[in-house]
C-alpha positions in Angstrom: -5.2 -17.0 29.1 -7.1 -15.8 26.4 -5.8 -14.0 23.7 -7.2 -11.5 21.6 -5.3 -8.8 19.2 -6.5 -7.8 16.0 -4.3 -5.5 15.1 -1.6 -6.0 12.1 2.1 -5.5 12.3 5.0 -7.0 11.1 6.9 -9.5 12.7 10.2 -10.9 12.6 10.8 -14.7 12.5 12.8 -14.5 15.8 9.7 -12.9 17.8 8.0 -15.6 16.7 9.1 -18.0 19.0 9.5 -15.0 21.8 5.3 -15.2 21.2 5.1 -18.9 21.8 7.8 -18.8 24.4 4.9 -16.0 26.0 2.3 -18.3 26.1 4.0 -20.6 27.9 1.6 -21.2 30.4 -0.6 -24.6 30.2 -3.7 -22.8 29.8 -3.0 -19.6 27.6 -4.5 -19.6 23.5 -3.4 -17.9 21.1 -4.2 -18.3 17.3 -3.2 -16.5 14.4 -3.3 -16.1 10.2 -0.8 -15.8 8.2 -1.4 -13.0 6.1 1.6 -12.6 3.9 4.5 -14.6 4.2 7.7 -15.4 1.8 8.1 -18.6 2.7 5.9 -20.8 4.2 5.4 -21.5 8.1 5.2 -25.3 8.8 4.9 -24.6 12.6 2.1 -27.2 14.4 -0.9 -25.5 15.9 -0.8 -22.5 13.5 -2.7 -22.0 10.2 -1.4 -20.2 7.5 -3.2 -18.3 5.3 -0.8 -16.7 3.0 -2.1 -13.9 0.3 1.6 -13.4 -0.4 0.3 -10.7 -2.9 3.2 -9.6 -5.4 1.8 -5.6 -5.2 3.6 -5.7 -1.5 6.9 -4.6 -2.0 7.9 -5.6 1.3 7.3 -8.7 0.8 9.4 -9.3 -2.1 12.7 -11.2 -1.1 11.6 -10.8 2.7 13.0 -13.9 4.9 12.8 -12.8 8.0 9.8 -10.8 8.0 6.0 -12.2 8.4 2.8 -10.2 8.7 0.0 -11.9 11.2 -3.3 -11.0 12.0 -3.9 -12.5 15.5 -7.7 -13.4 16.1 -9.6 -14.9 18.9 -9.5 -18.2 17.7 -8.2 -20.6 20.5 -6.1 -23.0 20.6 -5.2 -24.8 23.7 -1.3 -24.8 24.5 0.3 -27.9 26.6 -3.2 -28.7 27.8 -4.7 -31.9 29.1 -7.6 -34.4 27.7 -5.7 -35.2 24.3 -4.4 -31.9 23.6 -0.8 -31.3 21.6 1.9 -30.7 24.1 3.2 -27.6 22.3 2.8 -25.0 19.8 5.6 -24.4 17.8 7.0 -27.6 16.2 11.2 -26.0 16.8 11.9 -29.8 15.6 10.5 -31.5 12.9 12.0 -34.9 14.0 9.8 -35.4 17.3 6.7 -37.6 16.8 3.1 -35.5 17.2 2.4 -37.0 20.8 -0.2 -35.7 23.6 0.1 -35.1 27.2 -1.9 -37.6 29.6 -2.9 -37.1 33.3 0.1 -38.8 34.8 3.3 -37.2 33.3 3.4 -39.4 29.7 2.4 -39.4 26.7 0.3 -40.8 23.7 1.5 -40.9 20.3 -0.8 -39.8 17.6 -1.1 -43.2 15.3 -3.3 -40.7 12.9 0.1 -39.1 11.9 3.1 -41.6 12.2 5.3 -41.8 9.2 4.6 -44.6 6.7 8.4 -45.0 6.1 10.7 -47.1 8.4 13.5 -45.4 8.2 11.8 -41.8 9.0 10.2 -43.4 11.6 13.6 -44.9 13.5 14.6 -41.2 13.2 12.0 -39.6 14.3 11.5 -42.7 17.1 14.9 -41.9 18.8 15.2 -37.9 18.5 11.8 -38.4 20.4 12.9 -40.4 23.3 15.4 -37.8 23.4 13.0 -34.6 23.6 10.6 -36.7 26.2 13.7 -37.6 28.2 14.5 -34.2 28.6 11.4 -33.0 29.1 10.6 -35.5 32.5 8.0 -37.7 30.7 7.7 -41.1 31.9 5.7 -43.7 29.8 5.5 -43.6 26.4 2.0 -45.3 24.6 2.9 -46.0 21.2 -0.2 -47.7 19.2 1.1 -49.0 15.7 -2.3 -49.6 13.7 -2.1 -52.9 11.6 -1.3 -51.0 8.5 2.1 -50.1 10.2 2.7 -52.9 11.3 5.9 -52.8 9.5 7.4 -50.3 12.5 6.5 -52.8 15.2 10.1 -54.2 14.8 11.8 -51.0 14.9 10.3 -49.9 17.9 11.1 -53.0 20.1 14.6 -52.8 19.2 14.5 -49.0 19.6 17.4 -48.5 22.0 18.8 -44.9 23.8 22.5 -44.1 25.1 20.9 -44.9 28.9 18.9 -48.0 28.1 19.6 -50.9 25.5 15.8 -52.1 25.7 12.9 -50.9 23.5 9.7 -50.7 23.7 7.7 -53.5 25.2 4.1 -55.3 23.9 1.4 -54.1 26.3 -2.0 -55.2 24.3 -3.2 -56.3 21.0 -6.8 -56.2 19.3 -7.9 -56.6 15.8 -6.5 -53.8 14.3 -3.5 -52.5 16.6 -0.7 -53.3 18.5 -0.1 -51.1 21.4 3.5 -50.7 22.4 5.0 -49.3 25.8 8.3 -47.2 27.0 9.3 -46.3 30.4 11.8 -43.5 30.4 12.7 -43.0 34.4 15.2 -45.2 35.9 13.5 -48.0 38.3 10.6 -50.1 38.3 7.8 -49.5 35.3 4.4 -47.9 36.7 2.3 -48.1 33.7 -0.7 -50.2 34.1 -0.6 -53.7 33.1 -2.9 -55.3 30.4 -6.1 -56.1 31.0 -6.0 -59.8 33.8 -9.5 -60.9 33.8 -12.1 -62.4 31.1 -15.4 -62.0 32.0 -18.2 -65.0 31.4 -22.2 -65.1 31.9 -24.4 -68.0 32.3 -27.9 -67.8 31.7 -30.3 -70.1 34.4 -33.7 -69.9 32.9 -36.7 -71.7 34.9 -40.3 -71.6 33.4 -43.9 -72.2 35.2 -43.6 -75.6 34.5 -40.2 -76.0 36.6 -37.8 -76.8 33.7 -34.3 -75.3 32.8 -33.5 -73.9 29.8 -30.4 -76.0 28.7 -27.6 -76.6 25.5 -25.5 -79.1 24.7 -22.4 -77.5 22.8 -20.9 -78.8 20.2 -17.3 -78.0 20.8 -16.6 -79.1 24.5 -14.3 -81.2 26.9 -14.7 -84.8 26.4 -15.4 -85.0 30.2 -18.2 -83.3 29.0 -20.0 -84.7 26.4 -23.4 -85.5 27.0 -24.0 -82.7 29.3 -27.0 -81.0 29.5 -25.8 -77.5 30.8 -27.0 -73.5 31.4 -26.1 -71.5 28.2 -23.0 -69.7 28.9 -21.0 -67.2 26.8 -18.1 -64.0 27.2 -20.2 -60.7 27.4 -18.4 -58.1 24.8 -16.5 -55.1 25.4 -18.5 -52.3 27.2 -20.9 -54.7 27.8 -23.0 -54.5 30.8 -23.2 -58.0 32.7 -27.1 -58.3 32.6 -27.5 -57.5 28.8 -25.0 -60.2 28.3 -26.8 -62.8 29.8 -29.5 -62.2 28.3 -28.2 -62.0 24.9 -25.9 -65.3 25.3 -29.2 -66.6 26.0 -31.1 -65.0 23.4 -28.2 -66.5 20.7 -28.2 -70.1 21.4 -31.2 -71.2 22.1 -33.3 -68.1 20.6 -35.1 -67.6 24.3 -35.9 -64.0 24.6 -35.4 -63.6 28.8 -35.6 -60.8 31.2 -32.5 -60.3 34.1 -33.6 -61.3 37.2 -30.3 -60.7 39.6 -26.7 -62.5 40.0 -27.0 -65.3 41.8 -23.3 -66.4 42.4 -20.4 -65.6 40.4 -16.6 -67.4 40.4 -13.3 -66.0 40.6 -10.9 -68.5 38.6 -6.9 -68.0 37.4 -5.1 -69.3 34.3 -8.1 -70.2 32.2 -7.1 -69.1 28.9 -3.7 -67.6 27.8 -2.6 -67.1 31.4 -5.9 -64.8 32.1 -8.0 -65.3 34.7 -11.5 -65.3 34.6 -14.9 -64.6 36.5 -18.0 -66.1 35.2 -21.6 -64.3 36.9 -24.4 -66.8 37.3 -27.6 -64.8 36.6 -31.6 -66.1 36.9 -33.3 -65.0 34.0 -37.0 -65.0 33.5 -38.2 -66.6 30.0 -40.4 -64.3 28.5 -41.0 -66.5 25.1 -40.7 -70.5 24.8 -40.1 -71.3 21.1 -36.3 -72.8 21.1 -33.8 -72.3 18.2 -31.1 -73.4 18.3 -27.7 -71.9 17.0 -26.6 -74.4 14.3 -22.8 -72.8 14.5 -22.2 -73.1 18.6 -25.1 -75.6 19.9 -26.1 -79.0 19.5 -28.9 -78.8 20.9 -30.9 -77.2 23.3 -34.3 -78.2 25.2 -36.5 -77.0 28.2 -35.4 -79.6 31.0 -37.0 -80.3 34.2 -35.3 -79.2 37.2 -35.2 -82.5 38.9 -33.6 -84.2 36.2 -31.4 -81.9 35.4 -30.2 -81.9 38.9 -29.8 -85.5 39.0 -27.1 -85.5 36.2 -24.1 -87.8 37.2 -21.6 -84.6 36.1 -23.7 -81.9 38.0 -23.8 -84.3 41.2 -20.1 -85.3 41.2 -18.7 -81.9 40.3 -18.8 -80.2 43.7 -18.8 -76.3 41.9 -21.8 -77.3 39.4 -23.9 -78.8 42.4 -23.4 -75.8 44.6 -24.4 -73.4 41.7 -27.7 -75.5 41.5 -28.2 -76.0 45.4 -27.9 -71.7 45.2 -30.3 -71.5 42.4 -33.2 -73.8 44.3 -32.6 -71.9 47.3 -33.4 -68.5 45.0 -36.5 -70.4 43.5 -38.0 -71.0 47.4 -37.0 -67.2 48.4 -34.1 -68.3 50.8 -31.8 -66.6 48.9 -31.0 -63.3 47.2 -29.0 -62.4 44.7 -27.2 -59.0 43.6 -29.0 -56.9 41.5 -28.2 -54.0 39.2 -28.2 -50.7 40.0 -27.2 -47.4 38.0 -24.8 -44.6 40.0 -23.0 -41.7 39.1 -19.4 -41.8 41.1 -18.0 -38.3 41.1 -14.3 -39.6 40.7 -15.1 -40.2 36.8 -18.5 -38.7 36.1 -19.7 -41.9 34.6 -22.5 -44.3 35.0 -21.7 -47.1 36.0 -24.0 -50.1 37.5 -23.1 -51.7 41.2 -24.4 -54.9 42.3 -26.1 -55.7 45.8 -28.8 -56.3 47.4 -31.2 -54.8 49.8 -31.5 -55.6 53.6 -34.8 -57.2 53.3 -34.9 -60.3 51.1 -38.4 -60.9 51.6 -39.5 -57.6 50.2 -36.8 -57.8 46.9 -36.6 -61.8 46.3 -39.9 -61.6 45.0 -39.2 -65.1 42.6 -39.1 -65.4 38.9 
């Protein structure tokens, strides 16, 4: 609901609030200036512009009375998609937060207070205002600057509950914190389960592999010659991964071919699990250089030696990874390749692997 009034009256400081408690509605906008004013209006979502001339006599010693000009500026009122969840700020003491899709909210980390004890204040009187208003989780990310609060919110603790907020993720620069306000089990989403790794198999004309030796590895693995293998990076596409794992240890520019096999494993690192994609690659330069910080070194291999290696024999998950790879090379197998949709439950672009019905028109070779 759009509104739009341009003409000037004055307004008392208890219609005020009878104007926000009109817009009520989670679609309705309504902006306005502050003309003249006697005392400032520290209300969220509005932006005073006070002329507070001294020639108006009305103004003069005037507490109650403001004068607004309301123009058809909008401002979105307990919308979605990272909008505030309210207009008029009645209590100072409740953290600026937004409404998400599923009934919670998100803390602004932009404008937390820098002081602890503000922030234990303003932490509780907030649980208290969500409570009451039927949120259910709370998403509190405490940039590494304030790190300082991460203690206070933990042991954050209401009259119903004596547990605070929980640890949900951590990067670089943030720690991102979690509170469930209804009674029963906790539905927010869980932390990210998986790590996701590539490795690059990279055959030439001449039948030889493309393979490292790392520097850091398992001692049941030194003296391996194996496929360069790396983690992709975040909103990294699987195929441009390879490729630049490839690319950075042995300096082999390549071009993705398909996914030949991936594997699904649990409690790899840190209690994650992890998949790690097996993808042909075709070399498109043959110069090696070799990373000097991760690699040992690196050489073009031939196949049949590199087949014949006591670990790659005796390890029944390396052999089958090769046995799948010479199938590929003799067109007896076929592998997932890329390929760009649009899915209409997100609107994004995202890339889904498969393959086509006939292998002999697809698996074309390297």
């Amino acid at each position: 609901m759009e509104f739009g009034l341009y003409s000037t009256k004055w307004t008392s400081g208890s219609d005020i609030f009878q104007l926000g408690s009109l817009c009520s509605s989670p679609f309705s906008r309504l902006t306005f200036d502050v003309r003249v004013c006697s005392q400032p209006c520290f209300c969220r979502g509005v932006s005073p512009k006070a002329s507070n001339s001294s020639t108006s006599k009305e103004s003069v010693g005037s507490v109650s009375q403001v004068k607004f000009t309301l123009r058809d500026i909008p401002y979105l009122i307990n919308g979605g998609n990272g909008t505030s969840s309210s207009l008029f700020c009645r209590d100072r003491k409740v953290l600026d937060a937004y409404d998400d899709q599923y009934g919670g909210v998100l803390v602004d980390p932009q404008r937390l207070p820098s002081t602890p004890d503000v922030f234990a204040s303003m932490l509780q009187s907030s649980l208290s205002h969500w409570k009451k208003q039927r949120k259910r989780g709370v998403w509190l990310k405490l940039p590494l600057e304030l790190s300082a609060l991460v203690p206070i919110a933990v042991k954050e603790q209401t009259v119903e509950t004596e547990e605070g907020f929980e640890y949900h993720h951590a990067e670089r620069g943030y720690v991102m914190l979690t509170y469930w306000i209804p009674e029963g089990p906790c539905l927010l989403p869980a932390n990210a389960s998986h790590q996701v790794g590539v490795g690059g198999f990279v055959i030439n004309d001449n039948n030889e592999v493309l393979v490292v030796q790392e520097k850091q590895c398992p001692p049941e693995l030194v003296g391996l010659w194996k496929l360069p293998t790396g983690y992709i990076l975040e909103s990294e596409e699987i195929f441009t991964g390879a490729v630049r794992e490839v690319r950075e240890e042995t300096g082999i520019d390549t071009e993705f071919v398909e996914v030949i096999a991936f594997r699904h494993a649990h409690n790899v690192a840190f209690e994650k699990s992890d998949l790690f994609f097996v993808c042909m690659l075709r070399p498109l330069s043959s110069q090696i250089k070799v990373d000097d910080f991760e690699i040992q070194a690196a050489k073009w291999m031939l196949l049949a030696e590199f087949v014949v290696q006591p670990l790659i024999q005796e390890d029944s998950m390396f052999k089958k990874v090769v046995d799948i790879c010479i199938a590929r090379l003799g067109r007896r197998y076929c592998g997932l390749h890329p390929h760009q949709l649009v899915s209409k439950f997100d609107g994004r672009l995202s890339s889904l692997y498969y393959n086509i019905t006939e292998p002999q028109e697809y698996c074309r070779g390297c």
